[in-house]
N, C-alpha and C positions, 0 to 999 in steps of 0.2 A: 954637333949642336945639342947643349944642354934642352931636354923634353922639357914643355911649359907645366909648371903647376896645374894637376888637378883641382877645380874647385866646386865642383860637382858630379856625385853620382848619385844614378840611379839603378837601382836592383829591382829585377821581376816585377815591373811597373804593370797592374793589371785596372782597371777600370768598370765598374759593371754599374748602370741603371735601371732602375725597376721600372718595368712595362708591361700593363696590365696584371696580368697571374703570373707573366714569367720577366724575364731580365734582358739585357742588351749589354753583350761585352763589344765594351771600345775600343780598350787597349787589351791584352791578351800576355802580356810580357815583355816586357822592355829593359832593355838594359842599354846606360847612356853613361858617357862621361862628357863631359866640358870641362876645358881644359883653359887655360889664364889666356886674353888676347887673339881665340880663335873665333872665326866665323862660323858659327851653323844655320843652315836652311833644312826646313822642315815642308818638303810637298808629299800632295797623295789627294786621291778625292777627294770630293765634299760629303762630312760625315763620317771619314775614317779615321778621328779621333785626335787630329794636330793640334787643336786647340786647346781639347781637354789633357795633353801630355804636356803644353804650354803652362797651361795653369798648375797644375802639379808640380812642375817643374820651379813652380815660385811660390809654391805652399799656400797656392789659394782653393786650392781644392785637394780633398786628402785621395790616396790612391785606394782600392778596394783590398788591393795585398801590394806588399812591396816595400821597402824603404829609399829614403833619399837622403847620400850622405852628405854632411860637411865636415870635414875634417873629422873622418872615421865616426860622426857622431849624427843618428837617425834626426832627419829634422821635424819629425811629427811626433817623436816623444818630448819635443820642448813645451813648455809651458804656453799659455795662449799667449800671456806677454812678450816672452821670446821670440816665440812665435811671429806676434808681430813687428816686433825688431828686426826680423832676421828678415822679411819682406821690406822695408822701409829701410834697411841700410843695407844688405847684401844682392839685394836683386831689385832691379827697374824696371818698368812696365810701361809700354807703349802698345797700345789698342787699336784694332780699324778706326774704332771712333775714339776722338780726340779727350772726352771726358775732363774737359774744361770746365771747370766752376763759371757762370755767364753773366756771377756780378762783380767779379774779380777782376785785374787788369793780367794781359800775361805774364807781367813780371811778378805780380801775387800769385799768380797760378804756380809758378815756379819757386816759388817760395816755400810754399806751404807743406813738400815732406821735409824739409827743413825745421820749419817751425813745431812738426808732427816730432822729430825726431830731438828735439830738444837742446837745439842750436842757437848762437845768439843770433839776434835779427842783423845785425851789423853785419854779421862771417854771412849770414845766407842770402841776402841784399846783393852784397858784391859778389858773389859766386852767381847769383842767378844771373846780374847781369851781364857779365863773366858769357856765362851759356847762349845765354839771348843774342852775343855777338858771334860768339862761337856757329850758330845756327843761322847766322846771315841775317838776325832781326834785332839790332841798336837800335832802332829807329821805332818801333813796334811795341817796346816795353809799358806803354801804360797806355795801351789800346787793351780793349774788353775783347772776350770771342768774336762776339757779333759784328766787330768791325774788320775783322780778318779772314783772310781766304783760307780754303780747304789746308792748302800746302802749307801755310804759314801755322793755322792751326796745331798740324801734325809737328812743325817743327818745335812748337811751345811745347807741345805735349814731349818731344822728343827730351827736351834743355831739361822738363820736370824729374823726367829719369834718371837723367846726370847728375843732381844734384847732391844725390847726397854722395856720389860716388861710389855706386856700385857695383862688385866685382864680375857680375851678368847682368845684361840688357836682354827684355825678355821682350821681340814683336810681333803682335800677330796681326796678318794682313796690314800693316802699317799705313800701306797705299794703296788698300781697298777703295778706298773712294774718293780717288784720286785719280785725274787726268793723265795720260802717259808722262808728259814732259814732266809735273810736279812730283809724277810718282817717282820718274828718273832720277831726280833732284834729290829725292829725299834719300833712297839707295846710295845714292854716290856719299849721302853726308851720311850714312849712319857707317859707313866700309871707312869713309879718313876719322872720323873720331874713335872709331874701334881702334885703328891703328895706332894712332895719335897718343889713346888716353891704356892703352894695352888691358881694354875693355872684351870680356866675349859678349859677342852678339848672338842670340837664338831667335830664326826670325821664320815664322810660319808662311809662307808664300803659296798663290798660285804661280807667279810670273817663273818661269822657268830658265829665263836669259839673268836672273838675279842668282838664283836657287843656284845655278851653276857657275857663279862668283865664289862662292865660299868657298870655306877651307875643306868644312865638309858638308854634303849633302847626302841626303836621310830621306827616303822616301818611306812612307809608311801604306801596308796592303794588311787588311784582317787581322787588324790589330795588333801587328808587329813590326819591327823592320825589316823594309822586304830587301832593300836593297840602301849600303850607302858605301859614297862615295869618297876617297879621300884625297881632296885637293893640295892640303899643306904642303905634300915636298915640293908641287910646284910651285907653290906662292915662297916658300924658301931659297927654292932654284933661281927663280927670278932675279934675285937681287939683293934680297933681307930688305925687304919694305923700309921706308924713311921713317923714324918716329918724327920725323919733326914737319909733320902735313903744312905749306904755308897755309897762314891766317889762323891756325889752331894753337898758336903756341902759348 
């Protein structure tokens, strides 16, 4: 079986905040790949730095030492516009909290890295609402935050990711605050659209029964990885997963 495309590395990923007179290292050295269509879960304490290798991980925060490739090329020596090009169309973002605009409807929410990325309104309209059924919410499209539940929330927030189709989906605690059942819910839809759309997911978790779904799991100890685990030859033993998830197509 042809190996999937690399489409992210990272090298000697180091992290340090300034505290008081002296510093706080988070991350310590990190070296990661992500690979086209696979699953990563990221557990470990609280405070030992999953979030901040998250955000690095999608050039929202620069590393202290280290680089992060794309296609053999550092992503933090791009220019700031590139820069945010490369956030807005190569990588997605899904948050604890849903970070929904709350005078917008969800289907404008879903719109709008669309419209950011300089798309016509026509292609990103039918794509969001595309998503919004994709996500189990036809119905929901021109309801505001405030009239939607926790799960629903997350799942608009989820469709926003998708939209411009990007090659990583990047979540951290996704179902933090979230009910078991919805937070269920939401797991099982972000595992068939990864499939589905041969999207990688990188997804920071405490839930340990998820963390141990993926392809691979990544536990992080004093700043580095301490231990990870590689599930892929079973998920390939298996069967070769269906791209074709019913309801997704």
């Amino acid at each position: 079986m042809k190996t999937p495309e690399i489409l992210l590395k990272a090298y000697d990923i180091h992290k340090s905040f300034p505290v008081g007179q002296g510093r706080l290292d988070v991350l310590t050295g990190i070296d990661l790949e992500i690979r086209k269509g696979e699953i990563i879960s990221i557990v470990g304490a609280s405070g030992v730095g999953k979030s901040t290798l998250l955000y690095i991980l999608g050039a929202l925060e620069r590393p202290s030492k280290g680089r992060l490739e794309v296609k053999s090329k550092d992503v933090f020596s791009f220019s700031d516009d590139r820069l945010a090009h490369f956030r807005n169309t190569y990588v997605g973002f899904v948050f604890q909290f849903h970070h929904l605009l709350p005078e917008f409807t969800a289907l404008e929410n879903v719109i709008m890295p669309g419209i950011i990325n300089g798309r016509p309104f026509g292609d990103v309209t039918g794509a969001a609402r595309q998503l919004l059924h994709e996500v189990g919410l036809p119905k929901r499209e021109h309801h505001k935050p405030g009239q939607l539940s926790g799960g629903e929330l997350q799942r608009v927030a989820l469709a926003r990711a998708l939209l411009n189709k990007p090659e990583i989906v990047l979540a951290d605690e996704p179902s933090g605050n979230l009910d078991r059942r919805s937070g269920e819910a939401l797991h099982e839809l972000m595992w068939q659209l990864s499939r589905a759309k041969h999207q990688a997911f990188v997804v920071v978790t405490h839930n340990e029964e998820l963390a141990d779904r993926a392809d691979r799991k990544i536990r992080l100890a004093d700043g580095r990885i301490e231990i990870e685990f590689d599930n892929m030859m079973h998920h390939n033993a298996r069967g070769n997963e269906k791209d074709d998830v019913p309801g997704l197509q």
